[in-house]
C-alpha positions as CSV (number, residue, x, y, z in Angstrom):
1,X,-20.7,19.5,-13.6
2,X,-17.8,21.6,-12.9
3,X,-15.5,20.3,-10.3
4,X,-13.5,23.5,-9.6
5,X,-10.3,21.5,-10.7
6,X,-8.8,24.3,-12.7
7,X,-6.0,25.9,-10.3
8,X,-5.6,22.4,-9.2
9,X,-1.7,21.1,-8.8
10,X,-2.0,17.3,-8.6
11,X,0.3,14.0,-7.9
12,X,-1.1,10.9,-9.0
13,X,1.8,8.2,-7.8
14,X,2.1,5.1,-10.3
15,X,-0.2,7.2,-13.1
16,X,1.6,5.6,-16.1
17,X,-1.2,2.4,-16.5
18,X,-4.2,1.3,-15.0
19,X,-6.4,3.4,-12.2
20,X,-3.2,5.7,-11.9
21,X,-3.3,6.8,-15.9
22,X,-7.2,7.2,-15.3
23,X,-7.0,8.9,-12.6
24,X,-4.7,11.3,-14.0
25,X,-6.2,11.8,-16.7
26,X,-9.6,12.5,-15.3
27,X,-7.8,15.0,-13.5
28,X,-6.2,16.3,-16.9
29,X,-9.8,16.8,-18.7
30,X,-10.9,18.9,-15.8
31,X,-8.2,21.3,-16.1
32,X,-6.2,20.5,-13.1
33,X,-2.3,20.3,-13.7
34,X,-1.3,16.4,-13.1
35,X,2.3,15.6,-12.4
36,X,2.7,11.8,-14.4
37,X,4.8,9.7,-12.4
38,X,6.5,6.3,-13.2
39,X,9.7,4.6,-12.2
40,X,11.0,5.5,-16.2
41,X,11.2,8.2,-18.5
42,X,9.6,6.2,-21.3
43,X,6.8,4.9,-19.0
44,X,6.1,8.0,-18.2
45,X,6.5,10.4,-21.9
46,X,4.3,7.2,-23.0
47,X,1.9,8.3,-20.5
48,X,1.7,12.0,-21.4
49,X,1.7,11.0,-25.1
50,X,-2.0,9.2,-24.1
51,X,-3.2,11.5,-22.2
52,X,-2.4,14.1,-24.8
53,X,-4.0,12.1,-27.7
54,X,-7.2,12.6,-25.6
55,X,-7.0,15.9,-24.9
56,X,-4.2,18.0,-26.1
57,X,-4.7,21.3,-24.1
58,X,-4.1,19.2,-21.1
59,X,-1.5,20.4,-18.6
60,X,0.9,17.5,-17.2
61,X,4.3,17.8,-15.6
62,X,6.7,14.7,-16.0
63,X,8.4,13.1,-12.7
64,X,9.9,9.9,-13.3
65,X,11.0,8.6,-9.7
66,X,10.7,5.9,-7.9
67,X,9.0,7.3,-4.7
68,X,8.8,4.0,-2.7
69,X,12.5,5.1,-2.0
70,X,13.2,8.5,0.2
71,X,15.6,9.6,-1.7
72,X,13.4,10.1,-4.3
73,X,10.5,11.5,-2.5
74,X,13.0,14.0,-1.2
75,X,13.5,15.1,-4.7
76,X,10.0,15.0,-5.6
77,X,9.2,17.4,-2.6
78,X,11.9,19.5,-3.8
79,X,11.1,19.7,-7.1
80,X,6.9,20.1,-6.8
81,X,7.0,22.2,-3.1
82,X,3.5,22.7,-3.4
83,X,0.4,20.5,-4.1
84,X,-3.1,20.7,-4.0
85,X,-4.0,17.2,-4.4
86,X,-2.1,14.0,-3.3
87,X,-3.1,10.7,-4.6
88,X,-1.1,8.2,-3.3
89,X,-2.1,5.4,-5.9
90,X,1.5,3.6,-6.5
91,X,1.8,-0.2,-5.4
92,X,2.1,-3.7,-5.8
93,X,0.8,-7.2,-5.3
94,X,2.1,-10.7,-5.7
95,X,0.7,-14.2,-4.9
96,X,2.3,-16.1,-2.0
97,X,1.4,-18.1,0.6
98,X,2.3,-16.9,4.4
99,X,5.1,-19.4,4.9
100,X,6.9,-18.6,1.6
101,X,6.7,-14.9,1.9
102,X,10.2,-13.3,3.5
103,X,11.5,-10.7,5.2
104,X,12.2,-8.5,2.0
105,X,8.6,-9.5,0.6
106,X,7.5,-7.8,3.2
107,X,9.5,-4.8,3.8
108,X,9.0,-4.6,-0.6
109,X,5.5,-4.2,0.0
110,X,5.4,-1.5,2.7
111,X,8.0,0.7,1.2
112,X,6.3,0.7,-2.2
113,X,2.2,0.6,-0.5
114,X,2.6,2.5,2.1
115,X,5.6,4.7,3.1
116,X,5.7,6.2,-0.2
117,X,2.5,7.5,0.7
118,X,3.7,7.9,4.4
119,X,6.8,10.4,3.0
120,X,4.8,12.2,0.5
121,X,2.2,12.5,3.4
122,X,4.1,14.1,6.1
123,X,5.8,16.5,4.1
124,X,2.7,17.8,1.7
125,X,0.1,17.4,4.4
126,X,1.3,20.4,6.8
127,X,1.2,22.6,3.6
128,X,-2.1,21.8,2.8
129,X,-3.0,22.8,6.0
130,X,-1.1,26.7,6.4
131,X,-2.3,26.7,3.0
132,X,-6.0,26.6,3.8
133,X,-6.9,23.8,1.6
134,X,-5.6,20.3,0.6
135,X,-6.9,16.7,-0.7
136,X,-5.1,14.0,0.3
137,X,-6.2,9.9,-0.7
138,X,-4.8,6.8,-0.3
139,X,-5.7,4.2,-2.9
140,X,-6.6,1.0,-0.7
141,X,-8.2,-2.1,-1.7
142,X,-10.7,-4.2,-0.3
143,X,-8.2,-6.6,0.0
144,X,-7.6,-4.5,3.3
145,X,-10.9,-5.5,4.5
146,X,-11.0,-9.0,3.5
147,X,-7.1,-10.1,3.6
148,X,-6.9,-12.7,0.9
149,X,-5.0,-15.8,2.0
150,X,-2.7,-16.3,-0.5
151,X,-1.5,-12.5,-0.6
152,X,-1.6,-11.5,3.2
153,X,1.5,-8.9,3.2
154,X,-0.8,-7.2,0.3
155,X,-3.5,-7.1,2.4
156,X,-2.2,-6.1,5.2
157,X,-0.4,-2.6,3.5
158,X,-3.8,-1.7,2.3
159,X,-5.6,-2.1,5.7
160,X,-2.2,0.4,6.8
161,X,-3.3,2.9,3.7
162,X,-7.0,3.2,5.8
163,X,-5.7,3.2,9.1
164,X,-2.9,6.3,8.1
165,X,-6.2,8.3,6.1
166,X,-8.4,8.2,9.2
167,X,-5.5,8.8,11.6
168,X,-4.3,12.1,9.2
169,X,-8.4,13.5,9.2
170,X,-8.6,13.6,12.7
171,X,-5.5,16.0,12.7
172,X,-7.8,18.2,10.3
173,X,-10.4,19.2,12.8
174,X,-11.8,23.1,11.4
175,X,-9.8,22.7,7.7
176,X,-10.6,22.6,4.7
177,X,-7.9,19.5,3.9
178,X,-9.6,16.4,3.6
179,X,-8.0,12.8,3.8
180,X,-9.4,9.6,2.4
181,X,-9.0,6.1,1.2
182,X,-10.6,4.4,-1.2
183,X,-11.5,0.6,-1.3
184,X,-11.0,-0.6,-4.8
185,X,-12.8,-3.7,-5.6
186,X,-11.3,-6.1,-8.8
187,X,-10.5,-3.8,-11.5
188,X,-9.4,-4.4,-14.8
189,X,-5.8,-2.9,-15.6
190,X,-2.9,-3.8,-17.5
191,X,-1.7,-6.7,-14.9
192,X,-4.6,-8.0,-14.4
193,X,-5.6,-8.2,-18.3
194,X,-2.4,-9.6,-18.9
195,X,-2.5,-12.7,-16.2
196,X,-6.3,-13.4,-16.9
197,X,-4.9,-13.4,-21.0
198,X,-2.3,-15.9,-19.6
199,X,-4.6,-18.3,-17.6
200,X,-6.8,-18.1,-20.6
201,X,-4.0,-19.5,-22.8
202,X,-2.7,-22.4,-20.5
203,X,-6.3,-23.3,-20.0
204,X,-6.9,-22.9,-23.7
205,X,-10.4,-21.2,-23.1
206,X,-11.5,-17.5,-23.1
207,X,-10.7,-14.6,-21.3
208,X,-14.7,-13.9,-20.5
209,X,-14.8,-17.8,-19.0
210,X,-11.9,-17.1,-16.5
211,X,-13.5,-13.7,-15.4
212,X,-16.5,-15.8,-15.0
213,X,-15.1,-18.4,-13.2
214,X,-13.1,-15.5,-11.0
215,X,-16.0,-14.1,-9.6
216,X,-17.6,-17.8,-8.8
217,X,-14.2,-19.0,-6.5
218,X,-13.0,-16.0,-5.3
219,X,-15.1,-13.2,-5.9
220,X,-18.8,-14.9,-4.8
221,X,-20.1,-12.2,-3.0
222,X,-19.6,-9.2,-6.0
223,X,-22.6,-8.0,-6.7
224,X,-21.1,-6.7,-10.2
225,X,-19.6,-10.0,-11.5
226,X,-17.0,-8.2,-13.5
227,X,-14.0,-6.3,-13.1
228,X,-14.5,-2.8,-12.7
229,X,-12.7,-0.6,-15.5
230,X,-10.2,2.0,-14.2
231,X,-12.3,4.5,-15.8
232,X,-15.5,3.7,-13.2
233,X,-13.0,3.8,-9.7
234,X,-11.0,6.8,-11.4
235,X,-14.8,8.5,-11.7
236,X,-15.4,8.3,-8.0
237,X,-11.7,9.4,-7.4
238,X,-12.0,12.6,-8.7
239,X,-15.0,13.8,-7.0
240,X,-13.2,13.3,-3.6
241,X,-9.9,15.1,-5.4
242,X,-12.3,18.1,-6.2
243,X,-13.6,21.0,-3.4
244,X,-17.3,19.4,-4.0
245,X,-16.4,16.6,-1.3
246,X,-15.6,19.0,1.6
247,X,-18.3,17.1,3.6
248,X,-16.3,13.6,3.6
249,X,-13.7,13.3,5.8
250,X,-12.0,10.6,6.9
251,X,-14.2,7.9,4.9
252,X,-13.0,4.6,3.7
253,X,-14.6,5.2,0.4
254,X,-16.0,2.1,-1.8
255,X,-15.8,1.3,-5.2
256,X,-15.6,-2.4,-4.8
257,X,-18.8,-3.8,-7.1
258,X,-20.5,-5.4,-3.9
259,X,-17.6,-7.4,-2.3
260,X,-17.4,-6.2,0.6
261,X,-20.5,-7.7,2.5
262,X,-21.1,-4.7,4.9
263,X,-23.4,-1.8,5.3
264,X,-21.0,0.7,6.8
C-alpha cells in the first residue's frame, strides 16, 4: 500500500527508543523525512545509526532537545518552520501513590506529557492549516481512560493529551489537517523490558511468568494477554500520519489489546 508519505516532513518527539524509534522509523521506510529527537546527541546519532542499519536511503534530520522546556521548543520551531506531520509521542511515567506524589511530580509530568505537545501544537498547527494540509497526534494511553491508582498524575496528562486532540479538530472544520490521539494499551519498550527483567530477577523466576502474572492483577480485562510490541501501535500510527486517514478526525484511536472495556 502506498501511503503518500514521500514529501512528508515529520517530528516524532522522544523517537530515540520504544514506540517513538518505531514510529519514526515506520515513517522512514515510507519515504517521509523524520526529524529524530532525544534529550542527547548520542541518544539520538544512536537512533539514526538503527534506523539507517534498516534502511540506508532513509532521510532523517537530527534535533537533540529537550522540548518539554520552551526554550527548546522555540528553537525547534526555529530550526524545522515547517512540518507536515506532528507526533507528539515524548513522556513519562513513574509509580506513586497520590499522597506521596508533589508539587514538582506533578508539574514534571505536565511539562514533559503534555505542554510539549501543547507548544509544538500552537505554533505548527496554524501552519498546517494556511498550508492546506497537516497531521497532528498525540500519543495517549489508556491509562487516560482508566487512571491507574498508583500513577494518577500519569493518568491524568494522558486524559489532557485526548481532551487537547478533540478540542484542536473542532478548530479544523472544512481542512484537510486532522488531529488525533491514540490510546496505547501495555506495550513492550525499553523501560518496560528493563523493569519486568528486574522483577524477574528479585523474584528469581522468568520474564514470560511476570508478563503472565501482569495481565492476571492488573491487566484482567486485555483481551491480548501480552504486551503489544512498538512495531504493532507504530503500524496503526502511521496510517493516521498518512493522507489515507482524511476521514478520521478527532478520534481517540485504540491500540490497547482489549483493555479498555468499551464499545465506543
Amino acid at each position: 500500500m502506498n501511503l503518500e508519505l514521500e514529501n512528508k516532513t515529520a517530528l516524532v518527539t522522544g523517537s530515540t527508543a520504544g514506540i517513538g524509534l518505531a514510529i519514526a522509523t515506520s515513517l522512514a521506510r515510507e519515504g517521509a523525512t523524520v526529524i529524530i529527537n532525544g534529550r542527547t546527541k548520542k541518544r539520538v546519532n544512536e537512533a539514526i545509526s538503527q534506523i539507517h542499519g534498516q534502511y540506508s536511503n532513509a532521510k532523517l534530520e537530527p534535533l537533540p532537545a529537550d522540548v518539554s522546556a520552551s526554550t527548546a521548543v522555540a528553537e525547534t520551531t526555529k530550526k524545522y518552520p515547517k512540518l507536515d506531520i506532528l507526533i507528539n509521542n515524548v513522556g513519562i511515567g513513574e509509580l506513586k501513590p497520590f499522597e506521596k506524589i508533589s508539587d514538582s511530580d506533578w508539574f514534571r509530568l505536565i511539562e514533559i506529557n503534555f505542554m510539549s505537545g501543547v507548544r509544538l501544537s500552537r505554533f505548527y498547527f496554524p501552519l498546517m492549516k494556511k498550508q492546506g494540509w497537516g497531521r497532528i497526534l498525540f500519543i495517549s494511553s489508556e491509562s487516560g481512560v482508566n487512571i491507574p491508582s498508583n500513577m494518577i498524575h500519569y493518568g491524568v496528562t494522558k486524559t489532557m493529551q485526548i481532551a487537547l486532540a478533540r478540542g484542536l479538530a473542532e478548530t479544523t472544520t472544512g481542512t484537510a489537517v486532522t488531529v488525533n490521539s491514540i490510546v496505547v494499551g501495555p506495550t513492550s519498550t525499553e523501560g518496560v523490558n528493563k523493569f519486568v527483567a528486574n522483577l524477574a530477577k528479585k523474584a528469581n523466576t522468568g520474564v514470560a511468568e511476570i508478563e503472565a502474572n501482569f495481565f492476571k492483577s492488573e491487566r484482567p480485562g486485555s483481551l491480548l494477554q501480552r504486551f503489544a510490541r512498538a512495531e504493532e501501535v507504530a503500524n496503526l500510527i502511521l496510517f493516521y500520519s498518512s493522507p489515507l486517514s482524511s476521514a478520521t478526525n478527532g478520534a481517540a484511536i485504540r491500540v490497547d489489546g482489549g483493555v479498555v472495556r468499551s464499545i465506543l
